[in-house]
C-alpha positions in Angstrom: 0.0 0.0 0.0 1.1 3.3 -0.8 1.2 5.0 2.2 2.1 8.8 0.6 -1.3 8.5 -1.5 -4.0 11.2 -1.4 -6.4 8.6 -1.9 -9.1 8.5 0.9 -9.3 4.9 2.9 -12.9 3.2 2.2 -14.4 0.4 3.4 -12.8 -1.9 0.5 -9.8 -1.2 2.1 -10.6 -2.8 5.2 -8.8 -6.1 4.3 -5.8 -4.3 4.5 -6.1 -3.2 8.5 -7.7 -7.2 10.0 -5.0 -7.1 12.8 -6.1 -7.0 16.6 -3.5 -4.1 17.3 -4.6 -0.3 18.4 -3.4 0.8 14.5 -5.5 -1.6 12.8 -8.6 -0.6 15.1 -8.2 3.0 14.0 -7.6 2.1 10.8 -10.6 0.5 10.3 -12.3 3.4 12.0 -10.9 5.4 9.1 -12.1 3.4 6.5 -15.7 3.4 7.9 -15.6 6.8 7.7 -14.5 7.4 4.3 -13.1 11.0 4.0 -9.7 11.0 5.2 -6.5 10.5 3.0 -4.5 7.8 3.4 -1.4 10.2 3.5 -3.0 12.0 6.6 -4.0 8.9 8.5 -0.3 7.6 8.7 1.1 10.9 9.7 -1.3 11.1 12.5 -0.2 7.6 13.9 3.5 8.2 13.3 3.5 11.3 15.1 0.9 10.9 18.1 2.9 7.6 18.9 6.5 9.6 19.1 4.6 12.3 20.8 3.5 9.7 23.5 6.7 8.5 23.9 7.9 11.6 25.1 4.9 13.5 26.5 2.3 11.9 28.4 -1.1 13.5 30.0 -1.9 16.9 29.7 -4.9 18.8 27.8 -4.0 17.8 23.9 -4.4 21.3 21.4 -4.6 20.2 17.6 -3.7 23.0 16.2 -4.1 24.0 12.2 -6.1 20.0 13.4 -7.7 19.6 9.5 -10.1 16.4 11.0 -8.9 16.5 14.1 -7.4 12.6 13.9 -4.0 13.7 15.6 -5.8 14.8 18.7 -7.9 12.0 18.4 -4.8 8.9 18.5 -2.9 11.1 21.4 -6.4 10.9 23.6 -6.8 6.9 22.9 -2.7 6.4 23.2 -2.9 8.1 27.0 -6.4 8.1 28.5 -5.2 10.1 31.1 -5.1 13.6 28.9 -8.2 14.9 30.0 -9.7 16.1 26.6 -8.6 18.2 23.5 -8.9 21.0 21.5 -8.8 20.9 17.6 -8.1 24.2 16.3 -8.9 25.5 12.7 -9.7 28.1 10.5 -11.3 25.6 8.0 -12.9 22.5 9.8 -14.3 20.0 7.3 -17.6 18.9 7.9 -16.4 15.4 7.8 -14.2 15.5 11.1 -17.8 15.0 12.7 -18.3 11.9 10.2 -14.8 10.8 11.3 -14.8 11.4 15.1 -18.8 9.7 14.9 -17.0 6.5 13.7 -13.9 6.4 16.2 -16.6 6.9 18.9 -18.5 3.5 18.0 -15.8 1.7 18.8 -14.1 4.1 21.8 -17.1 5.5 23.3 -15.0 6.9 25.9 -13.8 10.0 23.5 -17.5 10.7 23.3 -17.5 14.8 24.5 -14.1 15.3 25.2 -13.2 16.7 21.8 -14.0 20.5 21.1 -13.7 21.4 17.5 -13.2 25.4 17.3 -13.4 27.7 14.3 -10.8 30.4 14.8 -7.4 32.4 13.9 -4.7 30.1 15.8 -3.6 33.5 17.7 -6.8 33.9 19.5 -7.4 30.1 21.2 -6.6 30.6 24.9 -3.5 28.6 25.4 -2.0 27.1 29.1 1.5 25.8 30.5 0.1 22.1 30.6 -1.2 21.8 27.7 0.4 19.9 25.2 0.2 21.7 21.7 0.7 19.7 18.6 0.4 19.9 14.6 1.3 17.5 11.4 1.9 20.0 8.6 0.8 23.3 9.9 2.0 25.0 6.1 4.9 27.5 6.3 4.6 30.3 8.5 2.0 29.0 10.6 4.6 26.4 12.2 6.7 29.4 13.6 3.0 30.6 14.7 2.5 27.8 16.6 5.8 27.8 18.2 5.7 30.9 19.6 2.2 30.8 21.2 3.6 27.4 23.0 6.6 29.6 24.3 4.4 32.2 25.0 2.3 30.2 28.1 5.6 27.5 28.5 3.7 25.0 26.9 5.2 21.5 25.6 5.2 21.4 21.9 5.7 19.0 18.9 5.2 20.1 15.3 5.9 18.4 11.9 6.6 21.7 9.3 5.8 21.7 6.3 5.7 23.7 3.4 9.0 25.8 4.2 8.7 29.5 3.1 12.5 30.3 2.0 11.6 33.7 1.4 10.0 34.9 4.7 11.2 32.0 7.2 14.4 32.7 9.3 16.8 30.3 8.0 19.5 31.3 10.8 22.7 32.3 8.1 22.2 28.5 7.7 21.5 28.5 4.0 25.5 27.7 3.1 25.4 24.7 4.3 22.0 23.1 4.7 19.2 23.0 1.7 16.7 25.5 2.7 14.1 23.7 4.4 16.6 22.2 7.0 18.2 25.6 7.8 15.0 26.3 9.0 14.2 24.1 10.9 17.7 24.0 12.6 17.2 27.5 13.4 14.0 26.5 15.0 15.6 24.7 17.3 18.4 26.9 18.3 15.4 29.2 18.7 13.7 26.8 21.2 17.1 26.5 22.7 17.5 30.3 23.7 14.0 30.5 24.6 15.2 28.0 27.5 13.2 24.5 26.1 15.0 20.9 25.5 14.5 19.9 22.1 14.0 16.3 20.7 14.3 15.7 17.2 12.9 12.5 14.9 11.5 11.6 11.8 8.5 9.9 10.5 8.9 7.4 7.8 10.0 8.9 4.5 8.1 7.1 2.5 4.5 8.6 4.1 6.0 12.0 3.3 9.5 13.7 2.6 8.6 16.5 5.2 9.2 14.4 7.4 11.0 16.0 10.2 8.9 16.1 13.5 10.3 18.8 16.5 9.5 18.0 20.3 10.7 20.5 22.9 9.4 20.9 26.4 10.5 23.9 28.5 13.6 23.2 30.6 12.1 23.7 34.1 9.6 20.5 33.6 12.5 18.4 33.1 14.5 20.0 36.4 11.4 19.2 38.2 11.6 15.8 37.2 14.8 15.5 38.2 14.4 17.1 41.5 11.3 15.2 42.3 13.6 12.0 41.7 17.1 12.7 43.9 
């Protein structure tokens, strides 16, 4: 199966997900549904499950959310988030179609999902919330950066679309192809603004923007540590 395809997943494509593991049971959630690309189903799952490596608990906030799925997997990953926003200027009228067909089989994300129409600067943000989005386009990555470091929120993004004309690429551009001085420089940014960073990447082969950036600020992990010794 081509995993990069546009293509939405249907019900014929059920076949394909007949395992008894947590991906296959969304999976098939996702074919019942019928309106999500394949392409956007398997970035979800590869990031929320990096994500839950790394950050667990904590109000989830989908931001630039499209249907909403990414919020969705983190919930069902770690039951102990209490809910989740997904944030959008655009919702599609299908992320009710799709979140109607994950709740037959999990009624326990029944109500704790708020879908909100709005700019991303005006959604009241906290310090434990954990803010996320797969392929926020360009500029609205950096957006979403800075309103996490604006409340000391945890934070994990997977850019997209790189604007070389507007983005900062951090005198960078000598040695690194565009796209990666940006994103380096996003992290030295992170850095300053006192968070540890973690980097990964997705599988290649669901997309070739496939760079995912974690960073939590620096004080949660000193916590940890002192709660510890």
């Amino acid at each position: 199966m081509d995993r990069s395809s546009r293509n939405r997943l249907t019900e014929r494509l059920l076949s394909q997900f007949a395992g008894d593991t947590l991906f296959d049971a969304i999976a098939r959630a996702v074919c019942r549904a019928g309106c999500l690309p394949r392409k956007e189903f398997y970035e979800a799952w590869e990031v929320a499950r990096r994500v839950r490596r790394r950050f667990r608990g904590r109000r989830v906030v989908d931001l630039a959310c499209g249907h909403g799925l990414l919020a969705q997997i983190l919930l069902l990953l770690d039951d102990s988030s209490p809910g989740a926003l997904a944030v959008d200027q655009r919702i599609p009228k299908s992320a009710a179609t799709l979140e109607a067909s994950l709740c037959v089989d999990w009624p326990r994300l029944q109500g704790r999902i708020s879908y909100i129409k709005t700019d991303l600067r005006d959604v009241p943000l906290h310090c434990d919330d954990l803010i996320v989005s797969a392929h926020a386009c360009g500029g609205l990555t950096d957006l979403i950066l800075e309103r996490a470091v604006e409340v000391g929120a945890c934070v994990a993004v997977l850019p997209c679309c790189h604007d070389l004309k507007h983005s900062d690429l951090g005198g960078l551009e000598g040695w690194l192809d565009g796209s990666m001085a940006i994103d380096a420089t996003r992290v030295a940014r992170l850095r300053i603004q006192g968070y540890r960073v973690f980097t990964q990447v997705i599988p290649s082969d669901i997309t070739p923007k496939n760079r995912l950036l974690m960073a939590e600020p620096e004080c949660i992990q000193n916590d940890l540590l002192h709660k510890q010794t």
